[in-house]
N, C-alpha and C positions, 0 to 999 in steps of 0.2 A: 770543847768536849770531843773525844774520839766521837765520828763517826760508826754508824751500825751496820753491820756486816749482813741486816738481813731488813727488807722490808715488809709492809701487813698491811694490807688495802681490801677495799669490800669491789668485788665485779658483781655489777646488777644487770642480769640475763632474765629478761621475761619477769615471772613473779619468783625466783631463785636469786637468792644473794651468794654471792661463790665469795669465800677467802682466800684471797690469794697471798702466798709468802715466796718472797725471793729470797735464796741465801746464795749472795754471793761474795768470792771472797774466803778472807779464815778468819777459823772462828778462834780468835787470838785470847790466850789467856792475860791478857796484861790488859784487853779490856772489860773485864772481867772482877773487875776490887774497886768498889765504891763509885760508880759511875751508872749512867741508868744501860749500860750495854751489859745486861745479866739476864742471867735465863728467868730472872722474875720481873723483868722489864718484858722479855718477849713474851710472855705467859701475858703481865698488862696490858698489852698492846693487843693480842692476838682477843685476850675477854671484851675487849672494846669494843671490837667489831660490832656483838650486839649478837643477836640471834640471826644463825646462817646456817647453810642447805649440805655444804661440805669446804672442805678444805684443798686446796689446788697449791702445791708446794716443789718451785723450780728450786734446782740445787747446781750451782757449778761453783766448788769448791774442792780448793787441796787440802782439807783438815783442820785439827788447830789443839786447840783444850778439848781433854780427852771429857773431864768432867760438865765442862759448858756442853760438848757435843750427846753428852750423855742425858742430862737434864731436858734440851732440847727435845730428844727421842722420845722422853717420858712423855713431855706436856702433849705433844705430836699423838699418841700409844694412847693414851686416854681420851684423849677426846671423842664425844659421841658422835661428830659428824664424821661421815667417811673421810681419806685422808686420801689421795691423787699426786703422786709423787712422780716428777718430771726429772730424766736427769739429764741435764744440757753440759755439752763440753765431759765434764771431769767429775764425779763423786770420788775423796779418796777421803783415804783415813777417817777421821770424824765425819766426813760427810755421805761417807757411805752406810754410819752407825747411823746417821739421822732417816737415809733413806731408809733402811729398815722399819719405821716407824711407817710405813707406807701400806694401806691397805692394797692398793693396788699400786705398782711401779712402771713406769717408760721409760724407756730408755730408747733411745737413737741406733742406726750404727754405727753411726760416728763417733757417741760417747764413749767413754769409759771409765773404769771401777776401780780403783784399789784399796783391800785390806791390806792389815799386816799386824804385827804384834805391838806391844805399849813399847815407845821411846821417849825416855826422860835427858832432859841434859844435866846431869849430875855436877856437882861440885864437892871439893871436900870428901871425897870417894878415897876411903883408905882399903887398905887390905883386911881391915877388920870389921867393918860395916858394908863392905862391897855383898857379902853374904845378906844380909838384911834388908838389902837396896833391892836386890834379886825376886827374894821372896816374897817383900812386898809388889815389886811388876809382875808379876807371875798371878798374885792375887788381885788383882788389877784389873785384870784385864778380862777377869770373868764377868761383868757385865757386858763389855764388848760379845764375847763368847754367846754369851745368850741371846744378845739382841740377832745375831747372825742366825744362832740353832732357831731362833722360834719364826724370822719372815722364811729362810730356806727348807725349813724341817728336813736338814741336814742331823747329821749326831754331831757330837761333842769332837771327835774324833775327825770326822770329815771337815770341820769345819777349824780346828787349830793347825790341819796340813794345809788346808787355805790362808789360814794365815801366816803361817811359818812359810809356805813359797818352797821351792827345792832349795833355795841358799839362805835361808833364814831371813829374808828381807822383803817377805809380803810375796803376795800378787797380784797382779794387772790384770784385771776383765773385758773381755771384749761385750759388746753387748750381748751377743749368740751366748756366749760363756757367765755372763751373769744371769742369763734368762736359764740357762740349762741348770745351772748349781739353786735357782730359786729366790737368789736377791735381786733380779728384779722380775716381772711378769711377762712383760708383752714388748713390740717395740709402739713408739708411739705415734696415734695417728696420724701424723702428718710425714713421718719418717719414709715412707714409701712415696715421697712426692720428690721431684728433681730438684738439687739441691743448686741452688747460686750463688754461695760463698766461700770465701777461702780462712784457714783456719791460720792461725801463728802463736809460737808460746814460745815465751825465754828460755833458751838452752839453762838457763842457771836455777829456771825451777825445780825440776823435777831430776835434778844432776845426782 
């Protein structure tokens, strides 16, 4: 069975049960169709827990399924306990929608963000349907839209020149810069402590 791209474990601090979620990794659509890695598997997992104090939710991820990433937000967005969103290394594309679901956000300065607008890999793309492939990403992508306008209370407007970027291909956040635009809050407590490690990532990720 694929492995899951995200964990859900109980931390018992004093008389406080904390949930903690890891998501690390993408959130791939291809695990995603009849396997228990679906956003109604992480919803079971996460009710499991049992009755707890808040939710404590690390993210380093480059994106994935815009719809899994979306579902995710929701289950996240409703929940009645507070929601503590840590973001380590990288939030991009869907996993910066998920941070969104974040009552409160950290961020590092070392991390970082990126939006951008819906990308599909199309097939069978003619000049006659290419109009309708459009329109439908175009309407797509206004859940994205929201989930940004309502953690940043940004407008509608400020927030798809964020995602369009100056060359139509997104933008990159620094931390300062996600705290300023309102996706994320604060940086995180430990962030201001000396750091002793060295970071590495594949040229071929993020090419």
């Amino acid at each position: 069975m694929p492995s899951k791209f995200y964990n859900i474990q109980v931390i018992k601090a004093n008389d406080t049960k904390i949930g903690r979620i890891n998501i690390y990794g993408e959130i791939s659509s291809l695990e995603f169709w009849g396997d228990e890695v679906t956003p109604s598997g992480f919803l079971a997992d996460l009710t499991a827990l049992g009755a707890i104090t808040e939710i404590e939710c690390h993210i380093f991820s480059n994106g994935g399924d815009m719809f899994a990433s979306l579902a995710i937000y929701s289950i996240l967005k409703n929940r009645p306990e507070k929601v503590k969103m840590y973001i380590e290394g990288v939030a991009a594309s869907g996993g910066s929608v998920i941070a969104c679901a974040g009552d409160v956000v950290y961020m590092p300065p070392e991390a970082m963000m990126f939006v951008h607008n819906l990308i599909t890999d199309a097939w069978d793309v003619n000049e006659h349907n290419v109009r309708e492939l459009l329109a439908e990403m175009v309407k797509m992508k206004e859940p994205m839209v929201n989930a940004y306008m309502q953690k940043s209370g940004k407008t509608r407007e400020e927030v798809i020149a964020l995602m369009d970027g100056e060359a139509g291909n997104g933008t990159w956040l620094t931390a300062d810069e996600a705290i300023e635009f309102g996706l994320a809050d604060e940086y995180t407590p430990e962030a201001m402590q000396p750091l002793e490690a060295a970071a590495r990532i594949s040229p071929g990720v993020f090419n």
